[in-house]
C-alpha positions in Angstrom: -0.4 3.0 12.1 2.6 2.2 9.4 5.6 4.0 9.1 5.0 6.5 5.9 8.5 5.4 4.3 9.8 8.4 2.0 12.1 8.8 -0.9 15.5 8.1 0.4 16.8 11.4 -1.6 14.6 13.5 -0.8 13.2 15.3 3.0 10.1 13.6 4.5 7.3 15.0 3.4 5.4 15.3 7.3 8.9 18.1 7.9 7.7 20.4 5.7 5.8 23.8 6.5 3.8 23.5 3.3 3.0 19.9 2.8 0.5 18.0 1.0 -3.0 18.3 2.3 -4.6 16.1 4.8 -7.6 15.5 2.1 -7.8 16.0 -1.5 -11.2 16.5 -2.0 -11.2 19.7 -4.5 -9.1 19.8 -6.8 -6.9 22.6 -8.0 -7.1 24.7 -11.3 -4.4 26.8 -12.6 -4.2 29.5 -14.8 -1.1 28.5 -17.0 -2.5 25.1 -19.0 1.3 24.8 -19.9 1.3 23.8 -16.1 -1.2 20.8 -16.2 0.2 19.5 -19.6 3.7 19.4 -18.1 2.6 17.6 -15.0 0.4 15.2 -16.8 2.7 14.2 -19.6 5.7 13.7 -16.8 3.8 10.9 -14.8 2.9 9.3 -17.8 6.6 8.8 -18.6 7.3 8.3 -15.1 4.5 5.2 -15.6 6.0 4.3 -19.1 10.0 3.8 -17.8 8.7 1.8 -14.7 8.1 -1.1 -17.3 10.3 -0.3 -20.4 14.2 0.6 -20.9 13.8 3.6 -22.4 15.2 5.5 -19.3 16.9 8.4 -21.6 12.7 10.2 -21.8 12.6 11.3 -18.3 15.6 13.4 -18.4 13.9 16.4 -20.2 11.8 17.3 -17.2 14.6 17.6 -14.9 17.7 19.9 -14.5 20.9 18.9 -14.7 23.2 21.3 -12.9 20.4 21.5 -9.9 20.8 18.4 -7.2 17.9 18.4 -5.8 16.2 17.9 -9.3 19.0 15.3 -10.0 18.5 13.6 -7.0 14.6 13.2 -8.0 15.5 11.7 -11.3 18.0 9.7 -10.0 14.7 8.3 -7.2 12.7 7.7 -10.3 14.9 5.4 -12.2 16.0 3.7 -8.8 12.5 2.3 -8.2 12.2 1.8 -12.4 15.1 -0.6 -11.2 13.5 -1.9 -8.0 10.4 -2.9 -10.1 12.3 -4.5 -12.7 14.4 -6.2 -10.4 11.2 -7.8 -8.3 9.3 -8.5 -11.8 12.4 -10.8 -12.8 12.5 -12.6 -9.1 8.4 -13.2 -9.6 8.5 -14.3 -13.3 6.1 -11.4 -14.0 6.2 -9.5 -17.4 4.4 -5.9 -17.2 2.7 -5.3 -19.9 0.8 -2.1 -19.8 0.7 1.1 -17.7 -2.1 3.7 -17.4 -1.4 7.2 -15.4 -3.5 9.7 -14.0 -3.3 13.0 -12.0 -5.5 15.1 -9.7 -4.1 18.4 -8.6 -5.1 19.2 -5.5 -3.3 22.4 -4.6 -0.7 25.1 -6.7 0.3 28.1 -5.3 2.9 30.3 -7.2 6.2 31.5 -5.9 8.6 33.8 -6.7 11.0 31.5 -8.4 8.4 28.5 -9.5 5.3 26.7 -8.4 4.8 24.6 -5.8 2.0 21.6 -6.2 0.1 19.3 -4.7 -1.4 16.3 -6.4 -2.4 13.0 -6.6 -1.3 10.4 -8.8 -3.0 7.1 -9.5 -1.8 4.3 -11.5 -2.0 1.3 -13.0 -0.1 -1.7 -13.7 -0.7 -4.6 -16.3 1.1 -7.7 -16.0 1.1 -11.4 -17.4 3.3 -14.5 -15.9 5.9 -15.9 -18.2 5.4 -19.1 -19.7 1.7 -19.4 -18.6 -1.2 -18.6 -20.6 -3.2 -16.4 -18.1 -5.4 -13.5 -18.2 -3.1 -10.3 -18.5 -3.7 -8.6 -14.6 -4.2 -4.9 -13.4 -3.5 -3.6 -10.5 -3.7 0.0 -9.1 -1.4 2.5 -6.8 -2.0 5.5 -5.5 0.0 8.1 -4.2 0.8 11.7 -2.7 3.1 14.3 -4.0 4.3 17.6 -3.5 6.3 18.6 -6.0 8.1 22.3 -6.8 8.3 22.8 -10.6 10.9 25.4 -11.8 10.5 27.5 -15.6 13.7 28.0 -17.6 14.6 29.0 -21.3 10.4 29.0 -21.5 10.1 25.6 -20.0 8.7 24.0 -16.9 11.2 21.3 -15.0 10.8 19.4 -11.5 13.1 21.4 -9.4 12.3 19.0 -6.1 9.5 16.8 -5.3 8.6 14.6 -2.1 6.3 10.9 -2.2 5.6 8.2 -0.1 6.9 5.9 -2.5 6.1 2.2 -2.8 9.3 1.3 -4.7 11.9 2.6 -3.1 13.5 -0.3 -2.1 16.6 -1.9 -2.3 16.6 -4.8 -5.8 19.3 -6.3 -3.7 17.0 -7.4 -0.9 13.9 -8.6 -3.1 13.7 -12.0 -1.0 13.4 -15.6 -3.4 11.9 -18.6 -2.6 14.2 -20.8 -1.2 14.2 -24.2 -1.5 12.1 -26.7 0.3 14.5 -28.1 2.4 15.3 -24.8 3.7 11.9 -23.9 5.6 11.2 -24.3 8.7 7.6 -25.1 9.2 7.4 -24.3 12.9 8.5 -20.5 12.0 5.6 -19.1 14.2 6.9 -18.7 17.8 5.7 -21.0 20.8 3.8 -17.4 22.3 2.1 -16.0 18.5 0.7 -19.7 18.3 -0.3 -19.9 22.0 -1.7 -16.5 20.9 -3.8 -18.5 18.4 -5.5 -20.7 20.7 -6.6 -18.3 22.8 -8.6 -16.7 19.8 -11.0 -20.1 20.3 -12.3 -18.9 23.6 -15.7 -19.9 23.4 -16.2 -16.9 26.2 -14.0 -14.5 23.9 -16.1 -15.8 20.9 -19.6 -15.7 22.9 -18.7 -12.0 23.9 -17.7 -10.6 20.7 -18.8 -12.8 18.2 -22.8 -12.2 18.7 -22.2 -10.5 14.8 -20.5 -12.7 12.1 -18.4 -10.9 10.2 -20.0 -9.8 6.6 -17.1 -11.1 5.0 -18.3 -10.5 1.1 -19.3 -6.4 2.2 -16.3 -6.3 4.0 -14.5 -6.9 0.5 -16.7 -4.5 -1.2 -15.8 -2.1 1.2 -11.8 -2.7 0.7 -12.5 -2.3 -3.3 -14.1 1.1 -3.0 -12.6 2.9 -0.5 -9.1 1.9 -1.8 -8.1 5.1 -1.9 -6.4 6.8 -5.5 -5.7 3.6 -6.6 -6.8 2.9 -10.3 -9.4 0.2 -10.5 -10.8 1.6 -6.7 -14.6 3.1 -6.7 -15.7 6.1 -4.8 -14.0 8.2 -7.4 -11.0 6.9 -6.1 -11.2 9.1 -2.3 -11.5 7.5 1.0 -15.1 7.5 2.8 -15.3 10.5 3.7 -17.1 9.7 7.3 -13.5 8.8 8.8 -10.9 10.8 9.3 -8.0 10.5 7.3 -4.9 9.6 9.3 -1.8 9.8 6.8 -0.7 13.6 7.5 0.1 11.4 11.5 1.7 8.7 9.9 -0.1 6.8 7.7 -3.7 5.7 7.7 -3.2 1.6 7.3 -4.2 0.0 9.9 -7.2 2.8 10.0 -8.4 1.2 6.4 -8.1 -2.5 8.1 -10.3 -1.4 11.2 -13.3 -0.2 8.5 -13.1 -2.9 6.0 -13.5 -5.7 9.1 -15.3 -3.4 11.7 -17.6 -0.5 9.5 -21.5 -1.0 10.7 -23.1 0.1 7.7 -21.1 -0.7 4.4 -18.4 -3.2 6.2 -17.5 -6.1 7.6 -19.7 -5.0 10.5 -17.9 -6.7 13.4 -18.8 -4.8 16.6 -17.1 -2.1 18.2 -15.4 -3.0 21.5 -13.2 -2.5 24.6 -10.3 0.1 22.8 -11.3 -0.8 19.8 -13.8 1.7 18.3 -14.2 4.8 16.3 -16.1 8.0 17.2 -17.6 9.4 14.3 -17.7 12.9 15.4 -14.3 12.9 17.0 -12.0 9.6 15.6 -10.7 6.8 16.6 -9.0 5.2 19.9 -5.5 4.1 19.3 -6.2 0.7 19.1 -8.6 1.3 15.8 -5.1 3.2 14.4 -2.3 1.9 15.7 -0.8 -1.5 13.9 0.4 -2.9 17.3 -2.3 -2.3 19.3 -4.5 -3.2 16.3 -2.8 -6.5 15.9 -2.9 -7.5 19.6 -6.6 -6.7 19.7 -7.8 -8.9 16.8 -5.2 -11.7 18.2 -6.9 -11.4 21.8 -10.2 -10.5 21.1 -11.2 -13.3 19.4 -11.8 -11.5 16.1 -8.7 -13.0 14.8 -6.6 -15.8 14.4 -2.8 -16.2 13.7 -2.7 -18.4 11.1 1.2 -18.5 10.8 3.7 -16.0 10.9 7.0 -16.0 8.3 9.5 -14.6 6.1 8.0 -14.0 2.1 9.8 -17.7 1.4 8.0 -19.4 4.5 4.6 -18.0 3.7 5.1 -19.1 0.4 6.8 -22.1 0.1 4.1 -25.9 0.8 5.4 -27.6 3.5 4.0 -30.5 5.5 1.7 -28.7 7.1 0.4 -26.2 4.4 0.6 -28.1 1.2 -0.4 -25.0 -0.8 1.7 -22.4 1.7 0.6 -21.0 4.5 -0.7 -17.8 2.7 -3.0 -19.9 0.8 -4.8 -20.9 3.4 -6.1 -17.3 3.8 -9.3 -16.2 2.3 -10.2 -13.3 0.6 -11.3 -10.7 3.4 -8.7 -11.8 6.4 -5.5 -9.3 6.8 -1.9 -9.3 6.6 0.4 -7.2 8.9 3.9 -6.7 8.0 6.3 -6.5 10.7 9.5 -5.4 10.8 12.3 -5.5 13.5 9.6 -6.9 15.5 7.3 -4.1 15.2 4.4 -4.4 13.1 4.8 -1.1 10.5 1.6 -2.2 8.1 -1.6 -3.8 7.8 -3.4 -4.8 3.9 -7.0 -6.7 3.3 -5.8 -10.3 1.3 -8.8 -9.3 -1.4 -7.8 -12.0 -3.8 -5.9 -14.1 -5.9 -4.6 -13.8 -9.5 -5.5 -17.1 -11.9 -2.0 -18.2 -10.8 -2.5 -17.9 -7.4 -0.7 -14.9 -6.6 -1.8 -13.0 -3.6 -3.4 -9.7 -3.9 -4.1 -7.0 -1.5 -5.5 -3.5 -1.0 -4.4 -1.3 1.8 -4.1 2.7 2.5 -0.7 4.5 2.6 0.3 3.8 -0.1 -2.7 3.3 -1.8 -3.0 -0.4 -3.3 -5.6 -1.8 -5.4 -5.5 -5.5 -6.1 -1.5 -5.8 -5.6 0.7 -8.4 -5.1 0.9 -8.7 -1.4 4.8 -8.5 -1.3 5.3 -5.5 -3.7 7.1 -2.9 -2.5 8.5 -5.0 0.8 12.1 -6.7 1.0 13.1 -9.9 2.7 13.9 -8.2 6.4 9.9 -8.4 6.7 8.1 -11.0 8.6 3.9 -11.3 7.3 1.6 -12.2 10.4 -1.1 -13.7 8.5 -4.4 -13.3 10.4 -8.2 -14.8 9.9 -10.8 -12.9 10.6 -13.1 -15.1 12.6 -16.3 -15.8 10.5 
């Protein structure tokens, strides 16, 4: 299960005695419409500075001589800057944004309101200097935000997200130059780890089911989650549990895309790795470590190579496209850092440049760049899923 990483000016959402709910599946209706315009016009903005450099709109929803609401403006611009930053090092121009809100829970107080809600977005983007097909890709994600009325007007007072862009732009990793990689990155033990995924014992006892590898995408594209561009009305499938309120739900989404029986990849439920439909899942199912070692051991998975963004990226003699290329659309990615694994996203495509895209829970990702949102301290484990 990933680490939910939270705004760095803000507390952590999980520490809170009213946080935001485990599901989202009403949504909430208030009684003041002033509310609901106020909320939807500031994400839009929010949505708008993220790709222009017109940072002077967002100030009118937040108050000044209050630091907490300063300290949330101050988050907002920071990952404006962040995205910025990352669009220049990947010679991406965005384009176009769309916003979109679901409340999910107000409740007044005696000083303001306190809400709950769901915001899904969406990016646009084109690469410079090529003539491609604009690209859209979606995020989703969780606030809960206390909103503040003075002089007869509503402000954010405080808010808490598991944001996707609070990163450092210092640490947005480049691609170095060839002479700089090191195609033997993998270690002697993760590439020993790969042969032992060709067992033909491991592969005769696990294997008996291929893996449905086109419903397995399907299954990543509509249960994305509140990203924009996911189906399902953009909510998980309801038959799991949903494991973000203990610390993100991840590695849960990889485990159902490769391993659900009826809509997903269909892979077949074994040893620790399984999920109880009226009770949950084993740690294994949840847990990125345990998840990885499984798939790695099983036989359900390969280790293809294992890099920094520049060595997955870069050709070499060995990978003349880049390792990552040699992926196909349904395998996973886990991200690992300080030797931990802390995510896990379904590769779900590439863009008509060759860009890889993912989808993943926590934050929720919709046909995203697979390095959005992660600086160059990570290491990507890039795994096939055995056919």
């Amino acid at each position: 299960m990933n680490s939910v990483r939270t705004s760095i000016s803000l507390i952590i959402v999980m520490s809170l005695c009213w946080c935001v709910p485990t599901t989202f599946s009403q949504e909430a209706h208030s009684a003041d419409p002033e509310v609901h315009i106020f909320l939807e016009k500031l994400f839009r903005t929010r949505a708008d500075i993220l790709i222009s450099d017109n940072k002077n709109l967002l100030s009118e929803f937040y108050l000044n001589n209050v630091k907490s609401s300063r300290s949330a403006l101050k988050h907002e611009l920071h990952r404006s800057k962040y995205l910025h930053a990352w669009a220049k090092q990947r010679s991406f121009n965005f384009v176009r944004t769309e916003s979109q809100i679901r409340v999910t829970q107000m409740k007044n107080k005696e000083d303001g309101i306190a809400v709950s809600l769901v915001h899904s977005l969406k990016l646009t983007y084109t690469h410079q200097k090529d003539i491609f097909e604009p690209h859209e890709f979606g995020m989703g994600t969780r606030h809960t935000l206390f909103l503040q009325k003075k002089d007869n007007k509503w402000y954010v007072k405080r808010e808490w997200y598991s944001d996707p862009f609070d990163e450092n732009p210092e640490l947005i990793p480049i691609l170095a130059p060839e002479s700089e990689l090191d195609p033997d990155y993998a270690s002697t033990k993760d590439r020993e780890m790969g042969d032992i995924n060709l067992s033909p014992a491991l592969k005769t006892g696990f294997l008996k089911n291929k893996y449905n590898r086109a419903q397995a995408l399907a299954y990543a594209d509509k249960y994305a989650g509140a990203a924009l561009g996911a189906g399902n009305n953009l909510r998980y499938n309801k038959n799991y549990k949903d494991y973000t309120p203990l610390g993100g739900d991840c590695t849960n989404f990889a485990s159902q895309v490769i391993g659900d029986p009826k809509e997903g990849g269909g892979l077949k439920m074994v040893g620790n790795w399984r999920y109880w439909f009226k009770a949950g899942a084993s740690h294994t199912w949840v847990q990125t470590d345990r998840f990885k070692n499984f798939l790695l051991y099983s036989g359900y998975g390969k280790l293809i190579f294992k890099g920094t963004y520049t060595a997955v990226m870069k050709p070499n003699e060995k990978f003349k496209e880049g390792a990552i290329h040699t992926l196909v659309p349904g395998d996973l990615i886990a991200y690992e850092l300080s030797g931990d694994v802390d995510h896990f996203a379904v590769l779900v495509g590439f863009d008509d440049k060759g860009y890889p895209l993912v989808n993943c829970h926590t934050a929720d990702r919709y046909h995203v760049p697979f390095d959005l949102g992660w600086d160059k301290n990570t290491t990507y484990l890039l795994i096939h899923v055995m056919d």
